[in-house]
N, C-alpha and C positions, 0 to 999 in steps of 0.2 A: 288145619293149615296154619303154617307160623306166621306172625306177622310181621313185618319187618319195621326194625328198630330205629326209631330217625332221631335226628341229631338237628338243634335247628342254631344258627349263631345270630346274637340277638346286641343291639345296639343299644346302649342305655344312656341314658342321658345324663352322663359326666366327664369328667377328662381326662377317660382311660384312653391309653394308646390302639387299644385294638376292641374287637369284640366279641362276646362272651360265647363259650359253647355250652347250650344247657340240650336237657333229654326230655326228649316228646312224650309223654304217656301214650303207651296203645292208643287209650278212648278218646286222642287229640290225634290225632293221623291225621284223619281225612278231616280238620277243621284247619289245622298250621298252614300259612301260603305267603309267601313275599310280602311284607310290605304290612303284614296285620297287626297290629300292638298286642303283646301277650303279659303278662302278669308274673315277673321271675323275682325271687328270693339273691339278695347279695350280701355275702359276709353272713355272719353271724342274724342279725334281727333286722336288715333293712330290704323292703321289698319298695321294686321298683317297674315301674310299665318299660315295654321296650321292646324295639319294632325289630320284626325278624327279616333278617339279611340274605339269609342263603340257609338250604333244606340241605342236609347231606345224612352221610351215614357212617362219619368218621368218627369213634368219639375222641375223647380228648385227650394229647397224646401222655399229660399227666395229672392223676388226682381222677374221682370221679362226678360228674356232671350231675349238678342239681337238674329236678325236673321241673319244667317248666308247670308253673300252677294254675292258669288261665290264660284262654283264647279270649281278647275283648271286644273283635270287631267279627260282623258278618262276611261284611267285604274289605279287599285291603285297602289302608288308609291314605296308605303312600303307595307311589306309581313306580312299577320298576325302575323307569327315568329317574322318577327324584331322585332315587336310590345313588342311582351312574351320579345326578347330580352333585350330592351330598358328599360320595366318593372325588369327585374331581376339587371340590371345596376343599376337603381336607387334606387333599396330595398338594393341591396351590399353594393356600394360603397356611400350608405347614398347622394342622391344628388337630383334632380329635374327631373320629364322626361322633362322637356323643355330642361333643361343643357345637357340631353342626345342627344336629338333630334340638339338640336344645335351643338353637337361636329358631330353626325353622317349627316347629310345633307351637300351636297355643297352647297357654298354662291351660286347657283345659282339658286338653289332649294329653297330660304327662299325669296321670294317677300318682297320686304319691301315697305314703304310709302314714300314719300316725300311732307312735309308740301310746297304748294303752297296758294297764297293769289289772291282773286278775285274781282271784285267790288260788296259791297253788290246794288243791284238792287234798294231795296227802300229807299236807301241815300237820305236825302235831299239835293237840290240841292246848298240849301242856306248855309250849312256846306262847300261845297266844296269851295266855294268864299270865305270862314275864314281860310283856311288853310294856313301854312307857306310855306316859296321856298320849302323844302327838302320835307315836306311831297305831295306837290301838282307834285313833282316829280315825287313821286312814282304813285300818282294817273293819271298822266298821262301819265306813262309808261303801266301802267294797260287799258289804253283806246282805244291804239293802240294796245299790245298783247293778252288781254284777259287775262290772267293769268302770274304771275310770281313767280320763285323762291326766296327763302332765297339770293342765291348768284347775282340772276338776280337784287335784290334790291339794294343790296350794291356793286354792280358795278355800277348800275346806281347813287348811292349819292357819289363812291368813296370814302366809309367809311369801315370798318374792319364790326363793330358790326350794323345791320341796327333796329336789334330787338326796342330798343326805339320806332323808329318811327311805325313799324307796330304797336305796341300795341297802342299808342296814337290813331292811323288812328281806329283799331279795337273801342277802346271806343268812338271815333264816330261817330262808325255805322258807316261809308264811306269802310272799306271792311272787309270779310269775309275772314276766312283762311281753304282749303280742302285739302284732303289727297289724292293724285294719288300714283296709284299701281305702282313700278317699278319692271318690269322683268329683271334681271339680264344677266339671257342668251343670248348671240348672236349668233346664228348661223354660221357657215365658210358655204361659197359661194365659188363656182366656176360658171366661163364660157367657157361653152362646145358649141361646132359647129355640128349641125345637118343637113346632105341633108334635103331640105325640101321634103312633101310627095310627090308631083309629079314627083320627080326625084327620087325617095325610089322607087313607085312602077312602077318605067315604064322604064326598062333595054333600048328603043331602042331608048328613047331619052337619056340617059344617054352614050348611046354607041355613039349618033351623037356630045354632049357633048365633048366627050372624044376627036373625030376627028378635032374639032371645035379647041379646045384650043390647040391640040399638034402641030398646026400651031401659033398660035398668041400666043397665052400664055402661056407659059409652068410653071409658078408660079403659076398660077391658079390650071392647072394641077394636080401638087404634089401636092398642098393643098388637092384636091378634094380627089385623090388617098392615100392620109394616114387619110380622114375624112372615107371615106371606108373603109379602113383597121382598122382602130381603133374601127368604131362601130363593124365589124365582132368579133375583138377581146372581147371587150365589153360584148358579148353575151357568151362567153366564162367564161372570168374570172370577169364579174360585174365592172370591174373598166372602168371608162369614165376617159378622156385624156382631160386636160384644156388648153384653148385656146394658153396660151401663151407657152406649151410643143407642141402644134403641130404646131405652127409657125416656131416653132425651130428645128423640125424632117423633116417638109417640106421645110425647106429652103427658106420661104414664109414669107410676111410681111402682116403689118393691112391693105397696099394698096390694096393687091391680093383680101384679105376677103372682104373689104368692096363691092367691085366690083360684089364678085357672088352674097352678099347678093343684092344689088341693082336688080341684074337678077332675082332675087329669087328661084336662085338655094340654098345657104346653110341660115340659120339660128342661133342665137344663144340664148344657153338658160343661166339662172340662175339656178342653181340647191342647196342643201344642203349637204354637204359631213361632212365626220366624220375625227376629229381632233386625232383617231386616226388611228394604221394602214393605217397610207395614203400612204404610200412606198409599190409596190407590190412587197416587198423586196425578194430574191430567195435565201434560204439559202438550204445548201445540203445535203440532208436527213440521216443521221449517222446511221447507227441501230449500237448496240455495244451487247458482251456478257456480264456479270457477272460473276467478279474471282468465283471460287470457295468458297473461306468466303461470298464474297458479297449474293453470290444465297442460300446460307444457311443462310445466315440474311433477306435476302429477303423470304426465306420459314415460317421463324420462327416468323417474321411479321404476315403475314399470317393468320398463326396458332392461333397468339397469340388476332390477333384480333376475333377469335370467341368466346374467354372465356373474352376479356377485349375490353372495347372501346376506351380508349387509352394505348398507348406503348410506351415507352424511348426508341429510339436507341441510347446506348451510343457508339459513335465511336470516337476512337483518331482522332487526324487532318491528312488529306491524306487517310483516310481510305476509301474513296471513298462511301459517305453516298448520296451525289449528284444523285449517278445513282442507286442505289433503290429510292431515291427518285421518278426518272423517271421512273423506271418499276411501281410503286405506283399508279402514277396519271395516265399512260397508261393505266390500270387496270381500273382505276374508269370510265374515260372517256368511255370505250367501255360499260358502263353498263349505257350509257347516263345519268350521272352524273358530277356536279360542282367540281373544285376543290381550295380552298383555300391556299396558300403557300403563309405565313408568316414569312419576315425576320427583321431584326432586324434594318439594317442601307440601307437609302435610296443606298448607294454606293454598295452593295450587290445586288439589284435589276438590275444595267447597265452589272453586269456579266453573273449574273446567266439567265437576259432573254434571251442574246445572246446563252446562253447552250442549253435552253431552245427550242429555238426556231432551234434549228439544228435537235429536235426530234417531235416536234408538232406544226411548220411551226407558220402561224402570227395568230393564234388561241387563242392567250392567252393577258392577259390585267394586264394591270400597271395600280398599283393606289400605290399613296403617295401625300405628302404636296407640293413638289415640281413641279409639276403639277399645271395650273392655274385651276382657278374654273370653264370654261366651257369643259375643259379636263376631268374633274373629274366627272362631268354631265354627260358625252358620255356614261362613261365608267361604270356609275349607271344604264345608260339606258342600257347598253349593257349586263349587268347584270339581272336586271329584268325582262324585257319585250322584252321575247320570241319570243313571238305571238304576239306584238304590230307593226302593219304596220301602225300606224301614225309614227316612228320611224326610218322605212325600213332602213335609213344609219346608223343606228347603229348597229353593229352586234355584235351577242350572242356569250358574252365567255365562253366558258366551264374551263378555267383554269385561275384564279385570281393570280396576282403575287405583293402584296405587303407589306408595311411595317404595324403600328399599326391599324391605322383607316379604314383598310382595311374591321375588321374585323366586321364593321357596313352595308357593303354591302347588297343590298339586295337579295340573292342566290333563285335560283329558285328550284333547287333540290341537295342540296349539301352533296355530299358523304364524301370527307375527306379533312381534315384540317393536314397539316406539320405547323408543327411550330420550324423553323432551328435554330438554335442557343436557344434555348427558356429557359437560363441562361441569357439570355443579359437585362441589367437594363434599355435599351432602350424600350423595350416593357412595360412598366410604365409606363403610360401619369401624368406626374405630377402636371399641372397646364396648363388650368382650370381644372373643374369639368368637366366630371365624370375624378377623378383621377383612371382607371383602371387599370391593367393589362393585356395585351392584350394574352399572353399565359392565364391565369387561367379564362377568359371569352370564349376565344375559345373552351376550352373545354365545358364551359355550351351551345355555341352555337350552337355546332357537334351533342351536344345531344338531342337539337330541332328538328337536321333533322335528328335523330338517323345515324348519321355520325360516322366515326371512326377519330379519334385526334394521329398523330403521330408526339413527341416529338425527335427532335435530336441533339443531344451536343458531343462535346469532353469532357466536364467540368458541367454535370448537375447541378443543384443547389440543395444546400443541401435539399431544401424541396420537389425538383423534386426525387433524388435520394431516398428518405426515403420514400417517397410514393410507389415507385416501391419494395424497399426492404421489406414496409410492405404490400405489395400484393395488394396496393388500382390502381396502375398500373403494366402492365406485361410489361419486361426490354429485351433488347434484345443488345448483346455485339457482338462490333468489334473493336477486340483487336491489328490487323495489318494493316499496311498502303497497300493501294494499288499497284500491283506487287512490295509486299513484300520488298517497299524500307522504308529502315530503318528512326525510327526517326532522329531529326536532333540532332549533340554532342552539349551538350550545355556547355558553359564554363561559367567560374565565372571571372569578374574584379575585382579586389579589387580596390576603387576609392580610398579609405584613405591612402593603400599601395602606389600607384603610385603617390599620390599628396607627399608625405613625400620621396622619391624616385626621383621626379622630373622628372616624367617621358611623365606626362599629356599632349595633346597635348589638348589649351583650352579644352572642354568638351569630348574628347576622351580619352581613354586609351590606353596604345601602344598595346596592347592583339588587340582592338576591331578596333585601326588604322590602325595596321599591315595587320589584314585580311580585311579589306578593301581596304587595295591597290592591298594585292591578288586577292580578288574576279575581281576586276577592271581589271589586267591584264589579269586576262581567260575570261575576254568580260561576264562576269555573273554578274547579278542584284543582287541588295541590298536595304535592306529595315531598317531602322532606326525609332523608336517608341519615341518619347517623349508626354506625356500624358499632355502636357501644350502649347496651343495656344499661340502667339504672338511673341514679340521679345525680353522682359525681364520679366516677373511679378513684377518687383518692383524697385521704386527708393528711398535711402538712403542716407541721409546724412552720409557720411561720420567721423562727430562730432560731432554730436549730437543725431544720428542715428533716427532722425525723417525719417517718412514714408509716402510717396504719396497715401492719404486717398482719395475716392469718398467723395463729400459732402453728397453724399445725402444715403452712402451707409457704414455699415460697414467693408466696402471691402479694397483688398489695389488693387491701379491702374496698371494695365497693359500696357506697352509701346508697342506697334507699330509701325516698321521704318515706312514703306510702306506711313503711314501719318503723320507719325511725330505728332503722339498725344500720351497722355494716355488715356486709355477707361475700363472705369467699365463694366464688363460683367454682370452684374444683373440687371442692370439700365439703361444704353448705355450713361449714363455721358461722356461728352469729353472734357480735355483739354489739352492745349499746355503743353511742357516741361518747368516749371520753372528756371527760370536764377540763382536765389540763395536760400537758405532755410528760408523759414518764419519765422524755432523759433529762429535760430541762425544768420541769414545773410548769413554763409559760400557758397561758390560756390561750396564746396566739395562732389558734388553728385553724386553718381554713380549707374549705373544700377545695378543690381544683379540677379543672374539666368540666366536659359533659355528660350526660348519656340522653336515651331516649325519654325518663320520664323529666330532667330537668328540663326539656324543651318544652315536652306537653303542660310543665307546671307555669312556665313563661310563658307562652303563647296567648295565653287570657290579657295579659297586659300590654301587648301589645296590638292585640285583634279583638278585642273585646266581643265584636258581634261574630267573630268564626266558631262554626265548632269544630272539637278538635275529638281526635282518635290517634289510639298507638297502637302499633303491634309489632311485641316482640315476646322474648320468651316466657317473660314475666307476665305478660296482659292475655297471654293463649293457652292459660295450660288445662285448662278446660274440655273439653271434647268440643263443645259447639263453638268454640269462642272467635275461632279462625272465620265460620260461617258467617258468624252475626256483627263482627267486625266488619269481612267483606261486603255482605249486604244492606249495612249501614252507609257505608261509602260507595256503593253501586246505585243506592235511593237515594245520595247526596242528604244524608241525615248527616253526617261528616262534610266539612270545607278541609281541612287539614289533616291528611292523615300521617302521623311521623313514624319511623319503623326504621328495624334492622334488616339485615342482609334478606330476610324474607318475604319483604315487600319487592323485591328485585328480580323475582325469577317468573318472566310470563305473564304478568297479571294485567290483565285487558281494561282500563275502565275510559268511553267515549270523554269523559266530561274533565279530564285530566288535562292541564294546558301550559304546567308547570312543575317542575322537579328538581330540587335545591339536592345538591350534598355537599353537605355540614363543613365535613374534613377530608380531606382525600388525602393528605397528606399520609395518617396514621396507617394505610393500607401500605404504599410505596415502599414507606421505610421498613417495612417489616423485615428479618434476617432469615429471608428464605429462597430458595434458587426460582420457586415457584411463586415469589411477592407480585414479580410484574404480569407475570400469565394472570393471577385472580384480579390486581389490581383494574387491567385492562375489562377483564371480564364484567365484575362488580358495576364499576362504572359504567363502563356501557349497558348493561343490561339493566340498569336502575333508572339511566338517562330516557331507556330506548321506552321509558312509561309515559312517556309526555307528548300529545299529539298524537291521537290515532284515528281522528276525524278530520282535524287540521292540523298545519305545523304549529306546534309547542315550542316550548322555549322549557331549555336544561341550562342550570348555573353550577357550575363548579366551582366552590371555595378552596384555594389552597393556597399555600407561602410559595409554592414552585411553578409559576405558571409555565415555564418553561421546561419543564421535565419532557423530557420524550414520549413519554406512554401518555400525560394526557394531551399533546399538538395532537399525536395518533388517534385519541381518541373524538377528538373536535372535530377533527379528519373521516371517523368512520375507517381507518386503514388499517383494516384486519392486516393484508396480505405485508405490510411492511412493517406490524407489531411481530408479526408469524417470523419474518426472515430474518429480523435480528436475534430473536431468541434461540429460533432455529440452530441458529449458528453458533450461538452462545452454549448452546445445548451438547452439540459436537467439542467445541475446546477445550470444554470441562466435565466430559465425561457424563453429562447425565441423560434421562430417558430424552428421547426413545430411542438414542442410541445406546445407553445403557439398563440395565434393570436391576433395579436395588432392594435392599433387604434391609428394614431398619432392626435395630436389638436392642432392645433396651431393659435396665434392670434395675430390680429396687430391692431395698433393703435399709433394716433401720439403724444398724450401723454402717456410718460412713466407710470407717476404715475397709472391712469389708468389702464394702461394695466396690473402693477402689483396683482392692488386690484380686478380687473374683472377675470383674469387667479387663482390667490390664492380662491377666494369665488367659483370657478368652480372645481376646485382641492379638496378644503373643501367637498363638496358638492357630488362629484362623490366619494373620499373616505370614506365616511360614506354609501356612497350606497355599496361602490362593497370592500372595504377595505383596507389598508394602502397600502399593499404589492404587489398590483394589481396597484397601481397610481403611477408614475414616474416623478415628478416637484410638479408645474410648473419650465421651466426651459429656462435660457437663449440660446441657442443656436451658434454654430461655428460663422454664420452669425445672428449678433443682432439687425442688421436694416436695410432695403431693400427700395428706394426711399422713405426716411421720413416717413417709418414706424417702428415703433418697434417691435419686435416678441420675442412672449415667445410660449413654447410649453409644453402639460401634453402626454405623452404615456401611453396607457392602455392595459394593458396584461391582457389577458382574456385565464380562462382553457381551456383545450377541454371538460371538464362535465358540464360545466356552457353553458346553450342557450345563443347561438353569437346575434339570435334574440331581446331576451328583453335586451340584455345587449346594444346592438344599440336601442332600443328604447328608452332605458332609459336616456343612454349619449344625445339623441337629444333632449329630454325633459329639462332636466338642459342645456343646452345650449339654448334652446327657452324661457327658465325662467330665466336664466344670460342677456338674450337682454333686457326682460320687462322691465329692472333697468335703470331710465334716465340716470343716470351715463356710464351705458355702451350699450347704443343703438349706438353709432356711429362705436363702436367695431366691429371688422371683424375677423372670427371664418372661419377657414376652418377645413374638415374633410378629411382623411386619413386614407380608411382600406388598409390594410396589407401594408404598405410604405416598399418600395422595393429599 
C-alpha cells in the first residue's frame, strides 16, 4: 500500500511575507498535526524550529521542497485559535506571521542553530602540511574535539574575528561547517530523599530501624523521621521537600545522609520541578460581600453580557471595580473555564496577584517580560496542556494574570477576558512588529473562544467610550467610591504665582510643602508624580545656551547622579559630564529641570526623618524590584514614594492621604491630538491614589490653573472632557471617526529619505487623495541612532474598505523598495498608533 505524500506549510520565525512549504518523510505522517513546532532547514546552512500551519498534499508549485527534519513536540503547542489568531494579527496590523510568531513565543520555545565547523573527512592529507600556524591551529583543535564553535575558534587563535581563517580552511576543503540544534530550555532540578523500597514496604524492619538509631544516632533518626513525614505530606498536597530544606527541618547534615544512603536505607533522586508556584505559599481565604452599587454593577454586567460580548465598566478610582472583578472570574471558573486579566504595567501585577490570591489560592499564573524565558515556558505549558503528562510539573492555570503579550497565550477554553485600565497607552506594543494593541486584539480573541471581554476604567478612551455610547459595546457605570468615601479635594498650585511671590521651595510649592509635612506628621503616606525619569533632562550653557545633544540621536541628554553620566533614552548613548561648553568654552553649565531621581536626592533635606522610595524605569529593572518597592510602601517602610506614569494606574494603598503632581503642565503641551485624552487620564488616575479610606487631598502644580482639562479634572467631569474632544475628534477628521495608518521611514541618508517618503506620499495621494495624506513629515524626534525619520499618516473613512486601502498602501510601499535608490530604506507600518 502506498503511502500518501504530505506537504506540511511551516511558519518561521522571521519576516517573511508568507509561509514555507516543506516535505513530510513517510516515517513523520502520522507524527506532523497543526500547531506542533518541527525542525526545517532554510537557505543554504541555517536551520530553524517552525510551527506547522496547514497539512496538505500540494507540493510547491516551484523548485522542490526540502524535507522537514524533526517533529519537536508530542502534543501541539499552539491551538488552532492562536493560529486564526496570529492570522488576524498579521492581516491587521499589516506585518508577517513569522513577526507574530516571534513576538508570541518564548526564546525558549524558538530552537535556533549554531554554526559549528568539522573536519571535512576527505581533506587531502597533503593540504594539511601547507597550512599556516593559525590555521593548522584550528585544525588541530578540530582533531582532539571533533567539532568547534565560532567562539571555540577564536579563543583558540586569541583573536576577536576568526571568520578569515575558517573561510580560507573552508576553500580548502580541509573542513566543513554544520548547524547543531540548540534547545534553549533548562529544566529546574531538585534533590529529593527517598526511603528506599525495602524500608517503604516492610513497617517491621523499619520499626527495628527506628530502635536501632534512637540509640546510636539520633541525626540519622530525625532525618529518617521528617523523610516520613514529608513523603506522607507529599501525597497530600503534591509538593516534594528538597534535600537541602530537609537538612534544615531535621537538624541533620550531608554526613547523617550519606551514611543511610551507604546502608541503603534512603536514596536520592533528581527530579524536575516548576519554576513557578514553587512556595506552598498559605494565604487566608477572604470571602467578602459586594456594597450594594457594586452587586448592582455586578448584576448589570451580567445582564449586559447576554445582549453584548463586551461591556465598559466605567468606574471612578476607589469604586471598588477590583472585586466584581473577582465575583467575574469566580463565576467563569466554576463553569470550568480560562480566565485572562490583562493589566497594563508590569507593577500592577505584584499587587493585584497578592489580591488575587487571597480569593483563588496559587491557582493563578503571571506572565510578563520581566520573567526569564524559561519561566515564561512553564507558564505556556501550564496553559496549554491539560492533559499533557509528558509535563505533569506544570500545572493548569485556569486564571491568567498578565501584562500585553499575555494575550498570545495559548488558552484551552477561555471564557473571559478583563482588560483593567484598558485606556492605558501601555497596551500598544510599539516596536517591533506586530505593533498591536493589546486591548482591541483581546477582543478579536474572546471572540475565538466566543468569550465575553470586559473593559474597566476610570477614564475610558475616547474611542472606548463612543463605542459604548454608540451601542457597538454595553456600558455599565459606577459612579461612587467604595463605602461611600469621598473623592479626593483636589487643589490647584499656581507655580508662576509662587515663583514671583518667592514662595517656592526648589520644585515645591508652599500649598503642596505644607501638606506634606502634614500628612508626615499624622504618620500618613504620600505619593509625588513627576512623569520624567532621571536627575535633570538637560544641560545648558549658561552663554551661549548650547544643549547636551545624543550624537547619534535627535535627543537632548539626560543626566543621572546615581552614575554620573548623561544617557539618551532612545539609543542608550552614554557620556560623562563635560568640563566646559564646546561652542563657547564657558564653564557655565548648568543642569535644568527635573526628574524622579533629583526629587528622591532632595527630599532628605527637606524631610529629614521621611523615608523615601522611587519607582520608575531605572529603580525596576529587576524582576522583584516592582514587588519589594510595593511592599515596602504597603508595610509603610516608605513615607514618600516618588514615581512615574507607573505609580498611576490602579495601585490600592489605605494609608495614602496625599498626592502631589510636580508638573502638569509638560503633559498638556505636548503636540499631539491625543495630549488632552492622556493628559486628563494621567491626572486623574494619579489623583484618584489619594483617599481610599478617607477623603485625601490631590495638589496639582501648574502655570495654567485655568486650562480646561484640569477645572474638568477638579470637577471629576469625564462626560464634559468626553464631549469636547468628541467633537474635536469629528472636525478634524480623527478616530473614532476616522482610522489611521502611521508610516514611517528611516534611513541614513537624509536626502534619500526625503525623495523616497515625498515619491510615497505622491503616490498614495493620487491614490486615496490629498486630504486623506498627512506629510511626509518630520517628526518631534528627527533621528534615532543615525537614522533619520520622516513620517506620512493616513486617515481613512469609515465608508471607504480599511481592507483595500491596506492593501493598497503595502503595494506602493513594495513598489517604493523596487527603486535602487531606496532599497536600503526602512518603512515601518502602524495601524491605529495609539
Amino acid at each position: 500500500m502506498t503511502q500518501l505524500t504530505l506537504f506540511a506549510d511551516i511558519i518561521l520565525p522571521i519576516a517573511a511575507p508568507i509561509a514555507y512549504t516543506y516535505r513530510v518523510p513517510l516515517m513523520l505522517n502520522d507524527f506532523v498535526c497543526i500547531g506542533k513546532r518541527v525542525v526545517v532547514q532554510f537557505g543554504k546552512h541555517k536551520i530553524y524550529t517552525g510551527i506547522i500551519l496547514k497539512i496538505h498534499t500540494n507540493p510547491p508549485k516551484t523548485g522542490d521542497a526540502k524535507y522537514i527534519l524533526s517533529v519537536t513536540d508530542d502534543l501541539p503547542l499552539v491551538t488552532e485559535a492562536n493560529l486564526k489568531f496570529w492570522q488576524w494579527i498579521s492581516d491587521y496590523y499589516l506585518c508577517t506571521l513569522g513577526e507574530v510568531m516571534s513576538a508570541a513565543l518564548p526564546s525558549s520555545l524558538k530552537l535556533t542553530s549554531e554554526t559549528k565547523i568539522v573536519l571535512n573527512k576527505y581533506a587531502d592529507q597533503q593540504d594539511v602540511v601547507n597550512l599556516d600556524d593559525k590555521e593548522y591551529l584550528i585544525w588541530e583543535g578540530l582533531s582532539i574535539k571533533g567539532e568547534l564553535s565560532i567562539k571555540n575558534v577564536a579563543d583558540i587563535l586569541g583573536i576577536i574575528n576568526p571568520m578569515p581563517y575558517i573561510k580560507k580552511l573552508i576553500e580548502k576543503n580541509i573542513i566543513n561547517t554544520v548547524e547543531n540544534i540548540i534547545d534553549n530550555y533548562k529544566p529546574k532540578t531538585e534533590t529529593i530523599v527517598e526511603l528506599t523500597e525495602k524500608y517503604k514496604s516492610d513497617q517491621t524492619l523499619l520499626k527495628d530501624l527506628f530502635e536501632n538509631l534512637e540509640k546510636k544516632a539520633p541525626k540519622q533518626l530525625s532525618l529518617i523521621m521528617n523523610i516520613i513525614y514529608n513523603e506522607n505530606r507529599n501525597k497530600v498536597s503534591g509538593n516534594n521537600i528538597n534535600l537541602q530544606q530537609l537538612l534544615k527541618d531535621s537538624n541533620s547534615n550531608q554526613t547523617a545522609l550519606n551514611t543511610l544512603k551507604k546502608k541503603g536505607i534512603v536514596e536520592t533522586k533528581i527530579i524536575n520541578v516548576s519554576r513557578i508556584n514553587q512556595k506552598d505559599e498559605k494565604y487566608k481565604q477572604i470571602d467578602f460581600t459586594l456594597s450594594e452599587i457594586q452587586n448592582t454593577a455586578y448584576n448589570q454586567i451580567n445582564e449586559k453580557f447576554k445582549e453584548k460580548d463586551v461591556v465598559l465598566l466605567h468606574g471612578i478610582t476607589g469604586s471598588g471595580k477590583t472585586e466584581i472583578y473577582i465575583k467575574l472570574i469566580e463565576d467563569t471558573i466554576k463553569q470550568n473555564k480560562q480566565v485572562l486579566y490583562l493589566l497594563p504595567e508590569i507593577a500592577l501585577t505584584s499587587q493585584i496577584i497578592i489580591r488575587l490570591k487571597k480569593y483563588f489560592g496559587n491557582d493563578i499564573g503571571v506572565y510578563h517580560s520581566k520573567f526569564n524565558e524559561n519561566e515564561r515556558l512553564e507558564i505556556w505549558h501550564s496553559v496549554v496542556n491539560k492533559e499533557n503528562t509528558k509535563n505533569a510539573h506544570f500545572k493548569f492555570n485556569k486564571i491568567i494574570l498578565g501584562a500585553r503579550s499575555a494575550i498570545f497565550l495559548p488558552f484551552d477554553n477561555l471564557g473571559l477576558i478583563i482588560v483593567d485600565e484598558e485606556h492605558d497607552p501601555s497596551y500598544k506594543q510599539n516596536n517591533p512588529a506586530p505593533r498591536y494593541n493589546a486591548r482591541d486584539t483581546a477582543i478579536y480573541l474572546a471572540k475565538l473562544y466566543t468569550a465575553k471581554t470586559l473593559l474597566g476604567s476610570a477614564t475610558p478612551s475616547i474611542e472606548t467610550y463612543y463605542n459604548a455610547k454608540a451601542n457597538k459595546y454595553a456600558i455599565v457605570e459606577l459612579s461612587k467610591r467604595y463605602n461611600d468615601v469621598k473623592l479626593p479635594e483636589i487643589l490647584i498650585a499656581d507655580i508662576k504665582e509662587e515663583t514671583e511671590s518667592g514662595t517656592m521651595k526648589s520644585h515645591f510649592t508652599f500649598k503642596l510643602f505644607h501638606h506634606i509635612q502634614k500628612a508626615l506628621k499624622a504618620k500618613e503616606q504620600i505619593i509625588l508624580f513627576q512623569n520624567r525619569r532621571g536627575y535633570a533632562p538637560k544641560l545648558e550653557c549658561d552663554i551661549c545656551n548650547w544643549v547636551l545633544h545624543c550624537r547619534q540621536c535627535d535627543v537632548i541628554m539626560t543626566y543621572h547622579k546615581n552614575t554620573n553620566q548623561f544617557k539618551c533614552h532612545y539609543c542608550g548613548y552614554v557620556t560623562s559630564p563635560p568640563l566646559k561648553c564646546p561652542e563657547c568654552t564657558s564653564v557655565e553649565l548648568k543642569l535644568k529641570g527635573f526628574g524622579t531621581e533629583k526629587l528622591e536626592d532632595e527630599m532628605p533635606t527637606f524631610f529629614p526623618e521621611a523615608k523615601i522610595g522611587r519607582m520608575d524605569l531605572d529603580s525596576t529593572r529587576s524582576k522583584n524590584s516592582y514587588h519589594k518597592i510595593l511592599s515596602d510602601f504597603d508595610e509603610k517602610k516608605i513615607d514618600i514614594l516618588i514615581g512615574t506614569q507607573m505609580i498611576s494606574k490602579g495601585l490600592d494603598f489605605d494609608n495614602v492621604s496625599l498626592v502631589g503632581v510636580l508638573n502638569a503642565d509638560s503633559m498638556l503641551a505636548f503636540p499631539d491630538f491625543r495630549a488632552n485624552e492622556r493628559s486628563f487620564q494621567l491626572i486623574t488616575q494619579v489623583t484618584g491614589r489619594s483617599g481610599r479610606t478617607k477623603r485625601g487631598i490631590s495638589i496639582i502644580q501648574t502655570k495654567s490653573p485655568n486650562n480646561q482639562i484640569i477645572q474638568q479634572i477638579i470637577k471629576n467631569d469625564y462626560i464634559n472632557f468626553y464631549n469636547n474632544e468628541i467633537l474635536k475628534r469629528e472636525t478634524y477628521n480623527y478616530p473614532p471617526f476616522y482610522r489611521l495608518i502611521n508610516i514611517t521611514f528611516k534611513h541614513k541618508d537624509i536626502n534619500k529619505l526625503h525623495k523616497a517618503a515625498s515619491y510615497l506620499a505622491d503616490n498614495l495621494k493620487d491614490a486615496l487623495g490629498n486630504k486623506r495624506i498627512l506629510g511626509p513629515e518630520i517628526p518631534i524626534i528627527s533621528k534615532i541612532n543615525n537614522e533619520y525619520i520622516k513620517c506620512i499618516l493616513v486617515k481613512i473613512d469609515k465608508d471607504i474598505s480599511i481592507t483595500k486601502t491596506k492593501q493598497l498602501i503595502v503595494n506602493y510601499i513594495n513598489n517604493t523598495l523596487t527603486i535602487n535608490d531606496y532599497k536600503p530604506l526602512r518603512i515601518f507600518i502602524d495601524v491605529d498608533p495609539y
